[in-house]
LUMFIKE-242126 format. One record per atom (N, C-alpha, C): x, y, z; residue in one letter. Coordinates in steps of 0.02 Angstrom, whole numbers, plus 50000, padded with zeros to 5 digits. Layout:
<recs>
xx:yy:zz:residuo
X:Y:Z:A
...
</recs>
This chain:
<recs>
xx:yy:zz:residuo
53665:56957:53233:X
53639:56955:53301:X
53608:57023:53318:X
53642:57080:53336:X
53619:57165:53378:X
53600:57185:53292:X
53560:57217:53310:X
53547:57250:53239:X
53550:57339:53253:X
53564:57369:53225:X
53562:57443:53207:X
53504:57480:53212:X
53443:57439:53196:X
53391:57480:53209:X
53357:57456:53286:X
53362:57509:53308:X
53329:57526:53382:X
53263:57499:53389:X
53221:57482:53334:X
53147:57453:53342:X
53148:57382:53345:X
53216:57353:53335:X
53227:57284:53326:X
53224:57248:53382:X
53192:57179:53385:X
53198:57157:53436:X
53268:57114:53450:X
53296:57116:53525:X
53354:57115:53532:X
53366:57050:53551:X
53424:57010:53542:X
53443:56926:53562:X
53412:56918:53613:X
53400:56958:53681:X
53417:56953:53741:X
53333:56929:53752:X
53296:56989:53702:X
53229:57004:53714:X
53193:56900:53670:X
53237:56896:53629:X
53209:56826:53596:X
53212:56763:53664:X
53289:56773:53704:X
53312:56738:53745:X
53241:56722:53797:X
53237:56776:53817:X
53198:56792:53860:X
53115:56786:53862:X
53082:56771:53794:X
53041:56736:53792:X
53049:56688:53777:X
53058:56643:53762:X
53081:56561:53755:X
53081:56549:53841:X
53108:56584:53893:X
53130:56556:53953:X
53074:56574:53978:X
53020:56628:53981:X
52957:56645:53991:X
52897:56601:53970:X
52915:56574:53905:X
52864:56531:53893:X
52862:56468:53915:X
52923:56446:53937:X
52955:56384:53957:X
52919:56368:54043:X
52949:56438:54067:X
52903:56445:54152:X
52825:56444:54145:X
52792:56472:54105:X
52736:56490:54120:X
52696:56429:54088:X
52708:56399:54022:X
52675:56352:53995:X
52695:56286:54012:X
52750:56255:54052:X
52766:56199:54081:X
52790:56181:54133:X
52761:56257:54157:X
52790:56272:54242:X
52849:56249:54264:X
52915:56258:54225:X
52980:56235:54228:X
53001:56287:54305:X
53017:56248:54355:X
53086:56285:54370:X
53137:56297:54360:X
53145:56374:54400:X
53220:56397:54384:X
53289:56363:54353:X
53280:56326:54405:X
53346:56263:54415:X
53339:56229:54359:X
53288:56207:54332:X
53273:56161:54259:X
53283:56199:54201:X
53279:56251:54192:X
53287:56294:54125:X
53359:56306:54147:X
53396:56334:54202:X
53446:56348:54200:X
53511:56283:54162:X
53475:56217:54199:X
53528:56160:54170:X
53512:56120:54110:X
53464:56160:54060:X
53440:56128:54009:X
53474:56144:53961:X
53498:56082:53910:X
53565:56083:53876:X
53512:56081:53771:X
53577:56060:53753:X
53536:56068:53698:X
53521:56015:53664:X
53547:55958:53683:X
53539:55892:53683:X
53470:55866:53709:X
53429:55920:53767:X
53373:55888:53779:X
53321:55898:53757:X
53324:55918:53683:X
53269:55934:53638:X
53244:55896:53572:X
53209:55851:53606:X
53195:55827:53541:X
53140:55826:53482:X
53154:55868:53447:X
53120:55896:53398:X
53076:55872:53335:X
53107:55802:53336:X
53062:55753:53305:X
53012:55743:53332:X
53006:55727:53416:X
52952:55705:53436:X
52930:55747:53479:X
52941:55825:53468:X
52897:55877:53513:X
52914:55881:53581:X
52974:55849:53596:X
52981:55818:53673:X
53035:55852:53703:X
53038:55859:53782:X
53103:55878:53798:X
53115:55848:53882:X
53171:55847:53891:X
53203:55821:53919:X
53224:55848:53999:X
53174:55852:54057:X
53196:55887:54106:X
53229:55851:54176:X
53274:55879:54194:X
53277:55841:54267:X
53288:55875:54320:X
53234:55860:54333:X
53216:55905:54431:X
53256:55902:54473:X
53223:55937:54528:X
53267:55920:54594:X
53295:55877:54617:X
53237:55825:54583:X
53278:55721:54600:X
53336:55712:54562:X
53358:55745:54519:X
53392:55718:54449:X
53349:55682:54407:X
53303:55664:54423:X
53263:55611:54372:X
53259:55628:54305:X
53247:55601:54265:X
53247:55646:54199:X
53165:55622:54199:X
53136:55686:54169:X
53062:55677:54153:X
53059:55703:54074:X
53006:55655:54027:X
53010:55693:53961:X
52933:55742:53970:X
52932:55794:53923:X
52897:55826:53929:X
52879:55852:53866:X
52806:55857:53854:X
52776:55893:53793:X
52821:55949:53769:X
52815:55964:53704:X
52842:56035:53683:X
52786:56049:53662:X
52761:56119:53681:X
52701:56145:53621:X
52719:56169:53592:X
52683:56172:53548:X
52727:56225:53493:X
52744:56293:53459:X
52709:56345:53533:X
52740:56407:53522:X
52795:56408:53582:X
52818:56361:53651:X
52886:56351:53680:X
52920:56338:53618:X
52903:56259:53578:X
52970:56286:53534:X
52975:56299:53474:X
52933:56351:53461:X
52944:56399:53405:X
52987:56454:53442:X
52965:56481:53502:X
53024:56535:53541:X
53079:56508:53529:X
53111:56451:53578:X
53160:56411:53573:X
53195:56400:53499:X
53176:56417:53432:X
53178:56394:53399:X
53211:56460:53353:X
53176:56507:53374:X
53200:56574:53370:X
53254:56597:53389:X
53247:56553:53458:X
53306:56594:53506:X
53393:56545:53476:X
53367:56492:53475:X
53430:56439:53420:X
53452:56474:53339:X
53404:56498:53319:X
53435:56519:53236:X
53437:56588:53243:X
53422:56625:53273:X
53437:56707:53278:X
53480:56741:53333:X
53464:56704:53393:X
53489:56754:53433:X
53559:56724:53509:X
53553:56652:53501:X
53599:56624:53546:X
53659:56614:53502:X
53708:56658:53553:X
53780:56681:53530:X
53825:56591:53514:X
53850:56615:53476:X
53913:56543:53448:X
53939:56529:53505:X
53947:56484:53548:X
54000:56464:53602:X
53987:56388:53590:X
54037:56351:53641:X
54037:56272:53636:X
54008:56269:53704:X
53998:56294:53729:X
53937:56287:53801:X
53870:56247:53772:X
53858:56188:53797:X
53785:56162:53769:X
53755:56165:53813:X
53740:56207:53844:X
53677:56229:53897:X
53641:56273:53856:X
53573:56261:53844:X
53525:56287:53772:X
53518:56361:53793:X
53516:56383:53854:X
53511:56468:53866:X
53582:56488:53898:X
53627:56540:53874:X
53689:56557:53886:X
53677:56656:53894:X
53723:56666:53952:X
53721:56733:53943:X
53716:56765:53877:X
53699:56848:53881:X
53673:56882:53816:X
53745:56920:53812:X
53776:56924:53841:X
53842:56949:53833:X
53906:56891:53853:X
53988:56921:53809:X
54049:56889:53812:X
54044:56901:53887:X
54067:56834:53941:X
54089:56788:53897:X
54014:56727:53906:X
54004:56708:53857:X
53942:56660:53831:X
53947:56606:53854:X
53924:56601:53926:X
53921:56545:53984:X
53852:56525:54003:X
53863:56475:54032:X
53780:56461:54044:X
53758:56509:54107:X
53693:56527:54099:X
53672:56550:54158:X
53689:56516:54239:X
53727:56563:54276:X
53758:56522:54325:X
53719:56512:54379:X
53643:56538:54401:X
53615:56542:54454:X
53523:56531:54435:X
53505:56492:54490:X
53412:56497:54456:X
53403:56574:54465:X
53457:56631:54518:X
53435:56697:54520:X
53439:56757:54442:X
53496:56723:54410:X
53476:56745:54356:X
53408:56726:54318:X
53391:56683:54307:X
53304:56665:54290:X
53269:56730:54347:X
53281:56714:54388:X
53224:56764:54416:X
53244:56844:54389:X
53295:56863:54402:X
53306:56930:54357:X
53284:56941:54294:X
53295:56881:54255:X
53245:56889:54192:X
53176:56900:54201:X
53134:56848:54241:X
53074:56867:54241:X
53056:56941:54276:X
53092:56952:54326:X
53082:57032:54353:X
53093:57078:54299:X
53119:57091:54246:X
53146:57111:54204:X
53075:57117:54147:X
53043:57062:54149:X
53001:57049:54096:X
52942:57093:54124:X
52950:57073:54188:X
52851:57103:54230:X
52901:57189:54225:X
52933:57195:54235:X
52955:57284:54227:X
52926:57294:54174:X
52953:57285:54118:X
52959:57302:54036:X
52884:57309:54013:X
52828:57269:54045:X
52767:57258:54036:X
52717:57278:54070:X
52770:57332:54118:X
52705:57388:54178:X
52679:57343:54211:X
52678:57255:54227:X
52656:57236:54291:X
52699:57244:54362:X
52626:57273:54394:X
52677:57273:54476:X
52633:57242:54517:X
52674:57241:54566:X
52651:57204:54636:X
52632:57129:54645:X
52671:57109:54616:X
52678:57038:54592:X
52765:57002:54639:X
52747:56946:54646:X
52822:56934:54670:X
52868:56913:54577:X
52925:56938:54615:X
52973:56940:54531:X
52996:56880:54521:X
52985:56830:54580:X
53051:56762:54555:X
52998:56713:54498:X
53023:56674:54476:X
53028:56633:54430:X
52951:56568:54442:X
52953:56576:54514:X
52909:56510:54530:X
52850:56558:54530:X
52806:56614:54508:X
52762:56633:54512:X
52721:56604:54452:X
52771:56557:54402:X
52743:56539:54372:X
52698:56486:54375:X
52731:56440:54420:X
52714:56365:54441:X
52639:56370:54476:X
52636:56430:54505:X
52561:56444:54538:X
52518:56473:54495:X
52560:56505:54459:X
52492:56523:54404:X
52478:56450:54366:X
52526:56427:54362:X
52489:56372:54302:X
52434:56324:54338:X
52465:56297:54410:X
52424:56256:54449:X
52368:56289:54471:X
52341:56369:54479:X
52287:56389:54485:X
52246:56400:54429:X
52277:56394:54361:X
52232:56393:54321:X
52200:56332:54299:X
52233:56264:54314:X
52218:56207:54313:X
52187:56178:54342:X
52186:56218:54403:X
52133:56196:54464:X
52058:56235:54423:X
52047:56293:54427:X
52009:56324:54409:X
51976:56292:54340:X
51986:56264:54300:X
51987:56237:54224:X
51951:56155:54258:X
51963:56156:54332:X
51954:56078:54350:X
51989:56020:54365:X
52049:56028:54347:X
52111:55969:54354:X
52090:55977:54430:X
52125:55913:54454:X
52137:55863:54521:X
52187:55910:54536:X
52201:55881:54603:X
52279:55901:54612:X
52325:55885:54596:X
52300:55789:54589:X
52341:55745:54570:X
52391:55745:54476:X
52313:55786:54461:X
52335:55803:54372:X
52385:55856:54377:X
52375:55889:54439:X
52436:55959:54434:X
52504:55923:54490:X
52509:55879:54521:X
52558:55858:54538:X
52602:55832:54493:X
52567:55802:54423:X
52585:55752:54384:X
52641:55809:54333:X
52589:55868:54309:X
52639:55922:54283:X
52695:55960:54312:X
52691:55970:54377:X
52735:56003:54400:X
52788:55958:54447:X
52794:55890:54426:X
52817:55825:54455:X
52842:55840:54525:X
52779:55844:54554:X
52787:55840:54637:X
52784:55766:54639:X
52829:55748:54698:X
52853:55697:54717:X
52801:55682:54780:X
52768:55739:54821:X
52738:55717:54855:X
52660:55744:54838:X
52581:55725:54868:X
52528:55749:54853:X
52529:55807:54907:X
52568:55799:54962:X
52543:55861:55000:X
52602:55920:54978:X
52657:55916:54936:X
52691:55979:54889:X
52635:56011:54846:X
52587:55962:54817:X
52558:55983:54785:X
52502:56025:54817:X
52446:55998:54867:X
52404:56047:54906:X
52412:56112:54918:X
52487:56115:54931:X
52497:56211:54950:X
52446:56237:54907:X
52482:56213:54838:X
52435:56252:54772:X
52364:56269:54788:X
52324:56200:54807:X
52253:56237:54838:X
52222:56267:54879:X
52295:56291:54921:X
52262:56363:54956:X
52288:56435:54927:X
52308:56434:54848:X
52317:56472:54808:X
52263:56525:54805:X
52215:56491:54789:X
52153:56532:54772:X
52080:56520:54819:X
52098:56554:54832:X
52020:56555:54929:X
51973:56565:54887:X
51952:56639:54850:X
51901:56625:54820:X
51843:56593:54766:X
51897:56543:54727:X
51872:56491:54713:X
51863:56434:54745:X
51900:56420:54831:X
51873:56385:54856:X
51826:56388:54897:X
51795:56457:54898:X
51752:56475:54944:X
51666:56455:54897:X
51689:56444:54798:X
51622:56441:54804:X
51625:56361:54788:X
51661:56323:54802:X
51647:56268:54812:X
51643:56214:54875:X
51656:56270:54920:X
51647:56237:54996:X
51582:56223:55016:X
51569:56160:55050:X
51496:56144:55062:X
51481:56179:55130:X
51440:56206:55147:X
51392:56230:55216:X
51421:56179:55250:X
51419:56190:55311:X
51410:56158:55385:X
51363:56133:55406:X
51363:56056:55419:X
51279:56014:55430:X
51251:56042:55472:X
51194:56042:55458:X
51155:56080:55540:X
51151:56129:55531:X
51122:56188:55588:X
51120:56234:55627:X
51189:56273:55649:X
51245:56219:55658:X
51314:56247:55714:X
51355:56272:55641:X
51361:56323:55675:X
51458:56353:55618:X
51486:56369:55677:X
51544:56350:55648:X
51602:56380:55677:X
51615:56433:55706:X
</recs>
């Protein structure tokens, strides 16, 4: 597991991208990585197993650098315990992460380590990046409701007042003569 040489990358640091790639490439929340076990991976068919705020269970693509991290983080660096929650603290005693605020400490942790600032640190900064890049790329809203399994279309709208200045160059003029 810890290795001796100081240039090595550390369990915590493997942990911790797997849960990074997880937010940012499938716009998982907190709460969903936190209660994701290891049973909900299924590796035959690229798939995994999430359940939201509803409880619902939703299956979901794996790509395949999430689980190549994941995959990393299973044969190198997640400590032996009988806890089957797939991400477990990096230190004894080897419990599942008990809070979505730990997720967010990780990601604050990550934007430190990587000189970004002025960014908000929690966890859901991911969910907006992904739905503004999807918007931007062209998806509906409806295509980004579908990923980020909003239950309602107007959960989903917030997202499009994400980015003003891409909606500013697709806003049509005002008929006529009259503005606002």
């Amino acid at each position: 597991m810890a290795s001796g040489n100081p240039g090595a990358v550390q369990p915590v640091q493997i942990r911790d991208k797997a849960i990074i790639l997880l937010l940012a490439r499938l716009g998982l929340r907190a709460s969903d990585i936190r209660d994701m076990r290891l049973d909900d991976i299924d590796w035959r068919s690229s798939h995994l197993i999430v359940k939201g705020k509803s409880r619902q269970s939703d299956r979901l693509p794996l790509p395949q650098d999430v689980g190549d991290a994941i995959l990393a983080y299973l044969s190198t660096a997640r400590p032996k315990a009988i806890d089957r929650h797939l991400f477990l603290r990096a230190h004894a005693p080897f419990r599942s992460l008990s809070s979505s605020a730990e997720i967010a400490g990780i990601v604050s942790r990550t934007l430190e380590r990587s000189g970004i600032e002025g960014l908000p640190t929690g966890s859901h900064i991911f969910r907006h990046s992904l739905a503004t890049n999807m918007l931007r790329a062209g998806a509906g809203l409806e295509s980004v409701g579908t990923i980020l399994r909003h239950s309602s279309p107007e959960t989903t709208a917030i997202y499009a007042k994400v980015d003003l200045p891409m909606l500013m160059k697709i806003a049509q003029p005002w008929p006529g003569d009259l503005s606002c």
